[in-house]
C-alpha positions in Angstrom: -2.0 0.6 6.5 -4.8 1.5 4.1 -6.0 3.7 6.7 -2.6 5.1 7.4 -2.6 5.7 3.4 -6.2 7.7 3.1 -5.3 10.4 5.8 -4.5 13.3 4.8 -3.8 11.9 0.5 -6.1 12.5 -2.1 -8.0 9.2 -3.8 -4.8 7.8 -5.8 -5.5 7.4 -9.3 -2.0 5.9 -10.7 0.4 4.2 -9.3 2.6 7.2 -8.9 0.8 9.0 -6.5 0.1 5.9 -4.8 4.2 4.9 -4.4 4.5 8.6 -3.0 2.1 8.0 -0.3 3.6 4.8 0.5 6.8 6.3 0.9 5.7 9.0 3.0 3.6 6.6 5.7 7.2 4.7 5.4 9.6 7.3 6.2 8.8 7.3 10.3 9.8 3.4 10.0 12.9 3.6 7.1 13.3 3.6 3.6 11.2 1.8 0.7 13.5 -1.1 -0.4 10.7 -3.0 -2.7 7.5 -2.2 -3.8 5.7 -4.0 -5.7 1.5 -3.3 -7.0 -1.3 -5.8 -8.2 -4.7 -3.9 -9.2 -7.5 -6.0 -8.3 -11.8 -5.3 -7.9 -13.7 -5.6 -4.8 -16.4 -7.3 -6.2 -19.0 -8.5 -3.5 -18.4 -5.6 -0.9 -19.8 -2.8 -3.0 -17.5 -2.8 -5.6 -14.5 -0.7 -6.2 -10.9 -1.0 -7.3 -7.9 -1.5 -4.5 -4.5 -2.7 -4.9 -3.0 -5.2 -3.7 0.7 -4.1 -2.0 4.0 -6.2 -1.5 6.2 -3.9 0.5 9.6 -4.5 1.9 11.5 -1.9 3.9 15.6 -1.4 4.2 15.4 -3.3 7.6 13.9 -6.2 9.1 13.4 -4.0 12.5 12.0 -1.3 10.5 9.4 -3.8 8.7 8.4 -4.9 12.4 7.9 -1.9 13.2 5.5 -0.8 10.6 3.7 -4.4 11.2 3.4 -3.8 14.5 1.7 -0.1 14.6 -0.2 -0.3 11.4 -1.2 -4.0 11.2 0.0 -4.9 8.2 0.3 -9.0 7.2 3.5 -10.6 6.3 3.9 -12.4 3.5 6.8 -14.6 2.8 9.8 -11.7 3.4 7.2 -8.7 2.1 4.4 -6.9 3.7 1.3 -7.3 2.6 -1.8 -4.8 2.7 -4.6 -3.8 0.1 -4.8 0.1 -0.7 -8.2 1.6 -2.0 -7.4 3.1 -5.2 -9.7 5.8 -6.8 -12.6 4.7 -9.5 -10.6 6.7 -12.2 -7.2 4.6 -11.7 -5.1 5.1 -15.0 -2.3 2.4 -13.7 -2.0 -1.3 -14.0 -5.3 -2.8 -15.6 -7.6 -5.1 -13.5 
């Protein structure tokens, strides 16, 4: 998913922008029913901020779906991924 999420969108630096992008990688598999963001820092791989991502989708076929093709983790009923987030984030403190 992160890799799904840094084609073709600039470095995200709130979490708006981030939620857009979500929404658009998304949209081929259905709509964004839950989304929930945790800020965290990479420290001990070179640093750097990411976000931790609890997803759910408006179906579970849907959610399958998006598992499947962009390996993304479940967790409990969500999807789970980390999204790199630029070093000038202005949203949710670390």
């Amino acid at each position: 998913m992160n890799q799904a999420l840094k084609s073709g969108f600039q470095p995200f630096q709130d979490e708006e922008t981030l939620r857009y992008a979500i929404d658009m990688v998304c949209a081929k598999y259905g709509k964004v029913k839950s989304l929930q963001m945790f800020p965290a820092s990479r420290d001990g791989r070179g640093g750097g901020r990411q976000c931790l991502c609890l997803l759910q989708l408006d179906s579970p076929e849907a959610q399958a779906a998006l598992r499947q093709e962009l390996k993304v983790s479940k967790y409990g009923g969500d999807l789970a991924f980390v999204a790199d987030v630029d070093e000038k984030w202005t949203g949710q403190s670390y």
